[in-house]
PLY file of the C-alpha trace (Angstrom):
ply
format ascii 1.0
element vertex 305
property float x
property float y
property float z
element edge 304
property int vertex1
property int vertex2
end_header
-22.80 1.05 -16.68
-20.88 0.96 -19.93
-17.69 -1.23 -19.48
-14.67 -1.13 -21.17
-13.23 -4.68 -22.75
-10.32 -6.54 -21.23
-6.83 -5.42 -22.28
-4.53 -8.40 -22.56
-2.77 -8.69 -19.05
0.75 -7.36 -19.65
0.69 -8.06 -23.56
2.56 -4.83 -24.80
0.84 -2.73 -27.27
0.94 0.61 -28.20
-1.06 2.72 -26.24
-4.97 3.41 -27.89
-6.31 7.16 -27.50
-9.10 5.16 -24.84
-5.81 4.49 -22.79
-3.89 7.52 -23.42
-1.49 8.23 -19.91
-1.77 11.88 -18.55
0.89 14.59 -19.81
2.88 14.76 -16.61
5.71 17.06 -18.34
5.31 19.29 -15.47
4.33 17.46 -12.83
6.51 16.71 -9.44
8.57 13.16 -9.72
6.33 9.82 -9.70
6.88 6.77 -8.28
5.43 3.72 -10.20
3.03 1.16 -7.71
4.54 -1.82 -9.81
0.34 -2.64 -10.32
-0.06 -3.27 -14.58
-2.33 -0.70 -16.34
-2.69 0.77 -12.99
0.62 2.88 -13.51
0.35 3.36 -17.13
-3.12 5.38 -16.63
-2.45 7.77 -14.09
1.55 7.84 -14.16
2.19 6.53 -11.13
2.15 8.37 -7.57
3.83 11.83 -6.68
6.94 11.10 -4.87
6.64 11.62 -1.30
3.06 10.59 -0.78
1.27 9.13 1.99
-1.68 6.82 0.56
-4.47 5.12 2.15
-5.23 1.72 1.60
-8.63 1.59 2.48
-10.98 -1.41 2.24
-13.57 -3.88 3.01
-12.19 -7.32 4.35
-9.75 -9.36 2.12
-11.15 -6.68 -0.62
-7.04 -6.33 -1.58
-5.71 -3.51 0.24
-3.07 -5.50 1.83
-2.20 -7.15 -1.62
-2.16 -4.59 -3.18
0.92 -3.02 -0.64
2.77 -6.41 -0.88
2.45 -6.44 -4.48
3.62 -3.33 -4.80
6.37 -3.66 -2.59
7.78 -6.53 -4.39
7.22 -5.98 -7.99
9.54 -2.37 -7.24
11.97 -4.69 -5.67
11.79 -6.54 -8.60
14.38 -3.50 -10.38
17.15 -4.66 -8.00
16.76 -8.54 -8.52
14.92 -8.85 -12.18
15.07 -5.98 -14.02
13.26 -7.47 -16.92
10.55 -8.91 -14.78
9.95 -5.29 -12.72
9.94 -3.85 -16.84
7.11 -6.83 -17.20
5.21 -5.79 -14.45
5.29 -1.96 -15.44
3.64 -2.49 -19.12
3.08 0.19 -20.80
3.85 2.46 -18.29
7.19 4.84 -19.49
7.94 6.81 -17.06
10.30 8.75 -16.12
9.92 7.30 -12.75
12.01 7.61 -9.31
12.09 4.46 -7.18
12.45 3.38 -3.18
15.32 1.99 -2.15
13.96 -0.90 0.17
10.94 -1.53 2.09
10.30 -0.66 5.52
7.21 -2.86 7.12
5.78 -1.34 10.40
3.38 -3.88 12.14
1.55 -3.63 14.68
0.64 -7.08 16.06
2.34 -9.72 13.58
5.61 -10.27 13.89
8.39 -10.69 10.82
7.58 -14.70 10.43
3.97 -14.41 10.35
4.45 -11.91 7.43
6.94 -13.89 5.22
4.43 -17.13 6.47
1.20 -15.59 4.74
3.15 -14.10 1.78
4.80 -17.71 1.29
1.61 -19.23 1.31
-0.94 -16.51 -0.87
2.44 -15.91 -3.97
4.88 -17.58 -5.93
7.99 -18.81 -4.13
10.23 -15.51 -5.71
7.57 -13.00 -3.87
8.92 -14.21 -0.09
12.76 -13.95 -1.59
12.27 -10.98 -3.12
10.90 -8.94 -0.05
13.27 -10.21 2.22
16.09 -9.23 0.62
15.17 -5.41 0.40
12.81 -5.74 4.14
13.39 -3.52 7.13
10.64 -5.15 9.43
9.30 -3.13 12.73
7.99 -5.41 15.04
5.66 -2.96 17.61
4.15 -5.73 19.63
5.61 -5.06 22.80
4.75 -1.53 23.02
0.73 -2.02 21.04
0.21 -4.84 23.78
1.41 -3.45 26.66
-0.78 -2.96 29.54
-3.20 -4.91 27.74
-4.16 -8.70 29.11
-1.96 -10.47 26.45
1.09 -11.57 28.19
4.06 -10.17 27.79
5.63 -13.60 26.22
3.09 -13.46 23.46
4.59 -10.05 21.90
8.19 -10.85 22.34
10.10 -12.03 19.70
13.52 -14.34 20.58
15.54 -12.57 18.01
16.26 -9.33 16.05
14.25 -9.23 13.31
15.75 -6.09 12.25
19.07 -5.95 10.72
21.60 -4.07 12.88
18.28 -2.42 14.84
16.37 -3.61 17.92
13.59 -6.43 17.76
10.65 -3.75 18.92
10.22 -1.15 20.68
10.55 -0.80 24.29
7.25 -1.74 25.72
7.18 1.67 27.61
6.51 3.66 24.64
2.97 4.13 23.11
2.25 2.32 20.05
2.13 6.18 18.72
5.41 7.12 19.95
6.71 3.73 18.67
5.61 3.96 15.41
6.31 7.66 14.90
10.21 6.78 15.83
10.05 3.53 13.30
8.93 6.10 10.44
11.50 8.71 11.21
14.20 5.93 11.79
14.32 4.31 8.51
11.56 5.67 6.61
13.61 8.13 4.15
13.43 7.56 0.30
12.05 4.01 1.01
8.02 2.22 0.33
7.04 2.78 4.28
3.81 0.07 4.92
2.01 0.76 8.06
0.09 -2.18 8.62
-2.56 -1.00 10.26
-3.90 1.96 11.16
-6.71 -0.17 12.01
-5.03 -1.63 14.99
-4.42 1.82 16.59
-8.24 3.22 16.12
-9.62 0.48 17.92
-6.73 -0.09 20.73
-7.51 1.04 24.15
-5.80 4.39 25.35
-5.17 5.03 21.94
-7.05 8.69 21.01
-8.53 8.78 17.32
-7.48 12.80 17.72
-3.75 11.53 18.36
-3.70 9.00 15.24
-5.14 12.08 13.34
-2.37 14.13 14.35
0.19 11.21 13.43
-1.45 11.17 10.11
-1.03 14.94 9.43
2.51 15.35 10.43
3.83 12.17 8.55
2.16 13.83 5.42
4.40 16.98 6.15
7.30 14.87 6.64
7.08 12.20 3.78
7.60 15.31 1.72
11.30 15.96 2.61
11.99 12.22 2.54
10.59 11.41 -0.84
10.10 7.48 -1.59
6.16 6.66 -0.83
4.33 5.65 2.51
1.24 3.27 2.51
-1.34 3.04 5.54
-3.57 -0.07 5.81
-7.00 1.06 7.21
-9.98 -1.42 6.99
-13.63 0.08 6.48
-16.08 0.03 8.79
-13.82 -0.48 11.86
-13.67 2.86 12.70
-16.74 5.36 13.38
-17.47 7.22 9.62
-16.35 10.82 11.71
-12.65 8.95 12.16
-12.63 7.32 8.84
-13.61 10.94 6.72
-10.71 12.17 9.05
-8.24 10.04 7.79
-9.61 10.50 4.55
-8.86 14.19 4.66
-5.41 13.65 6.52
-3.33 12.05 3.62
-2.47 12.72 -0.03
-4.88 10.10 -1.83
-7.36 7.63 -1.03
-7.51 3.80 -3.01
-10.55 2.51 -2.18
-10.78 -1.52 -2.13
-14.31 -3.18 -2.22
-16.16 -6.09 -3.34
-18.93 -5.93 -5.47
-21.37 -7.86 -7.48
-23.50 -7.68 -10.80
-26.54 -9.51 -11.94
-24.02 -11.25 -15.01
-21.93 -12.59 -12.44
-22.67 -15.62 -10.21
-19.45 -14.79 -8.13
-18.05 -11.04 -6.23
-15.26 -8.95 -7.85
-13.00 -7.39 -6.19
-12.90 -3.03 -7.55
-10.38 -0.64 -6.83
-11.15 2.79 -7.11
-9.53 6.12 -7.17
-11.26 8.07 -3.99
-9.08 10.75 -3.45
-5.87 11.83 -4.95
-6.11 15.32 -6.47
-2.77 15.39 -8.46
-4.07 11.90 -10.20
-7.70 12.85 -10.56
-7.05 16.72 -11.80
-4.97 14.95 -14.98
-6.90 11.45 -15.70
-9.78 11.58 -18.29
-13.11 11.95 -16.76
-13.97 8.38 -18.78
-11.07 7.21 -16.51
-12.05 7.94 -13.43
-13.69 5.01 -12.52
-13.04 1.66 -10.92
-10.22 -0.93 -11.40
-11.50 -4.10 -11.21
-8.91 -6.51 -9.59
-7.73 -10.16 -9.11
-5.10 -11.78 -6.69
-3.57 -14.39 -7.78
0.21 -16.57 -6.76
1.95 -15.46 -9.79
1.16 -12.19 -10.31
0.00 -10.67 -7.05
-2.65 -8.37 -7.50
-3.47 -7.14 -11.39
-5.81 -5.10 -12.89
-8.32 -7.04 -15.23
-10.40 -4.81 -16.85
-11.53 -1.15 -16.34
-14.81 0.17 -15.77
-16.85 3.37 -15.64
-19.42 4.11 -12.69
0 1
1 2
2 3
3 4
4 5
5 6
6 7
7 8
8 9
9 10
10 11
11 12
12 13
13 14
14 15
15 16
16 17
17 18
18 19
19 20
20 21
21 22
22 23
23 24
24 25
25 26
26 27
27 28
28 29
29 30
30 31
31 32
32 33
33 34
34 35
35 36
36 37
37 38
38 39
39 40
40 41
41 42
42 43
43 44
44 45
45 46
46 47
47 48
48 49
49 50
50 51
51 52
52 53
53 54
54 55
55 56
56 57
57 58
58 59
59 60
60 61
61 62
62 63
63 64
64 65
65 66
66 67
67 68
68 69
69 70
70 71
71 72
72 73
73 74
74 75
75 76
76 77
77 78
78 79
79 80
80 81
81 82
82 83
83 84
84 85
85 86
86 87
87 88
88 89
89 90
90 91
91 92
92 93
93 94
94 95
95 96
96 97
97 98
98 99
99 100
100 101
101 102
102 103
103 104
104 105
105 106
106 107
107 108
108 109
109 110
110 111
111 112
112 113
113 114
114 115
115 116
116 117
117 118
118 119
119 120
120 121
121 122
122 123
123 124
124 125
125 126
126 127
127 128
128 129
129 130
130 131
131 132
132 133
133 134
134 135
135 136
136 137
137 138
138 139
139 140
140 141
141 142
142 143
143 144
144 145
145 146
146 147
147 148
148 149
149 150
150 151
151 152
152 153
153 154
154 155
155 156
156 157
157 158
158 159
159 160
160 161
161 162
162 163
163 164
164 165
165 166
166 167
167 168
168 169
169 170
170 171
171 172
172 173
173 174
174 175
175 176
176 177
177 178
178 179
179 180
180 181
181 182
182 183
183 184
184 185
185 186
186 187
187 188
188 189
189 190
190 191
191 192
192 193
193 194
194 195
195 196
196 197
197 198
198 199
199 200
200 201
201 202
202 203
203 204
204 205
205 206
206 207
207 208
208 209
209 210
210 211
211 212
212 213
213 214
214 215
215 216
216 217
217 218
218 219
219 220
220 221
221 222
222 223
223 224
224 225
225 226
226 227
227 228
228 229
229 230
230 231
231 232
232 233
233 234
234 235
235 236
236 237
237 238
238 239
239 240
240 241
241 242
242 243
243 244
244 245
245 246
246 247
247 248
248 249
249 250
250 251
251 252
252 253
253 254
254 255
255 256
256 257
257 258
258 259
259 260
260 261
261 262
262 263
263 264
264 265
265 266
266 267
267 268
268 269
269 270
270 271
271 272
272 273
273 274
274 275
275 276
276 277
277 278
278 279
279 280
280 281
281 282
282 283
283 284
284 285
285 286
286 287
287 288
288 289
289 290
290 291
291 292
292 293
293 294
294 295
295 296
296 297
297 298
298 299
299 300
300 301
301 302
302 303
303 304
C-alpha cells in the first residue's frame, strides 16, 4: 500500500496536480460536508442527496454528521471559521438552511449532553441555534416493555412543533411525517436507521421502501439527508439493500497496520457514482480520520488501497 504524506491540516496552499478537485463545470449543484480535504477532493455532495453513514462502532459515522452539521452552520455564525473549515475547497457551493435531527430513542438533552462533552464549547451553541430536533420516542417505544414515562419528554423540544409524535403512529409513519414536515432545503440526520432494523414489528421490506421514496423526494427538496446505519447490526441481505437504496455510501471503519501500535479510524468512498465517475482513480481510496474537541472530525492523511 503506497501512502500519500500528510497535508498540513487546514494550512492553505495552492492546490498540487496529486490533489487536483474534479471539473464539476457541468455537474448538478453541490453541497460542501464542512469535512477539510474531504470537500476539496471530490467537490462536495450533489444537492439533494440521501447518504449513508455506515460504520463499525464509534468508527465516526455519527461524528462525522455532527461535524458536518455544525461546521455548515458555521456560515451563519462565523463566516471566517466555516471558510477555515472548507480549505481549499472553492466551490461554487449551495448550502442548508438549518438542521433537522430525527432520533429515534435519545431525546434533545441527551444529544446537546454528548456533543457538550466529545467538542469545544462553540459546537453545542452552534447547533442549537440552527436545530429542529424530532424526538420519536413515544411512537419507536410504544407497545414495547419500556414504560411510557421513560419516552416522554416534559417539554417541547421543538420550536413552535409538538414534543414527538403521537405514540399511535409507527416509528415509520412518524419519521416519514418528521422528513416531509421540515425536511426541505435543510441537512436532515436520521439517527438511526439502526434502531428501526432491529425494532420489533418493524419490517426490513418497509424501511427499504422508506429508503427508496425519501431518495425520490430529497430530490425536489434539495439541501442533503444523512442516515446513520451501524454495520453488522443488520443481516448482510438488509445492509446491501440499503446500500442499493440511497445515492452514496461513506463507509466508516477501524483498521490497523503492522507500523502502528494503536487503530485508525478510515473513511472510505463505497458508493456514490456522481463522486466516484469524476475523482482520480489514485483518489479513490480511503480517508483516514481523527475526532478530536476542536475540530470535530478531520481528515489526516489520504491513502490508496
Amino acid at each position: 500500500m503506497a501512502t500519500e504524506s500528510p497535508r498540513p491540516f487546514l494550512l492553505p496552499s495552492p492546490p498540487s496536480r496529486a490533489l487536483r478537485p474534479p471539473e464539476l463545470t457541468d455537474a448538478p449543484a453541490r453541497v460542501p460536508t464542512g469535512v477539510p480535504d474531504f470537500d476539496y477532493l471530490t467537490g462536495g455532495l450533489p444537492v439533494g442527496s440521501v447518504v449513508l453513514l455506515f460504520g463499525a462502532a464509534g468508527a465516526g459515522h455519527q461524528e462525522f454528521a455532527l461535524t458536518s452539521a455544525v461546521h455548515l452552520m458555521l456560515r451563519f455564525d462565523d463566516p471566517h471559521m466555516h471558510e477555515f473549515y472548507l480549505g481549499n475547497a472553492k466551490g461554487p457551493f449551495v448550502y442548508p438552511d438549518s438542521v433537522v435531527y430525527i432520533s429515534m430513542s435519545r431525546s434533545r438533552e441527551q444529544l446537546m449532553g454528548e456533543l457538550r462533552g466529545a467538542f469545544d464549547g462553540t459546537y453545542p451553541g452552534v447547533l442549537g441555534r440552527h436545530l429542529t430536533f424530532h424526538d420519536l420516542s413515544p411512537a419507536y417505544f410504544a407497545d414495547t416493555p419500556v414504560p411510557a414515562a421513560w419516552s416522554s419528554a416534559p417539554s417541547a423540544l421543538l420550536s413552535g412543533a409538538p414534543a414527538h409524535a403521537a405514540p399511535s403512529e409507527g416509528p415509520l409513519t412518524a419519521l416519514a411525517d418528521a422528513i416531509d414536515a421540515t425536511g426541505e432545503n435543510r441537512l436532515v440526520i436520521v439517527d438511526s436507521l439502526t434502531d428501526l432494523l432491529v425494532r420489533r414489528g418493524v419490517e426490513a421490506a418497509d424501511v427499504l421502501t422508506l429508503v427508496k421514496g425519501l431518495r425520490r423526494r430529497a430530490k425536489e427538496w434539495g439541501g442533503l439527508v444523512y442516515l446513520i446505519l451501524s454495520e453488522g447490526v443488520a443481516p448482510a441481505a438488509v445492509e446491501q439493500a440499503v446500500v442499493d437504496s440511497v445515492d452514496g455510501v461513506l463507509h466508516f471503519n477501524w483498521v490497523s497496520s503492522p507500523t502502528h501500535s494503536h487503530r485508525q479510524r478510515a473513511m472510505l468512498i463505497e458508493k456514490f457514482m456522481p463522486l466516484l465517475s469524476r475523482l482520480p482513480s489514485e483518489h479513490q481510496g480511503r480517508f483516514v480520520i481523527r475526532v478530536n474537541g476542536k475540530n470535530g472530525l478531520v481528515t489526516t492523511q489520504y491513502e490508496r488501497i
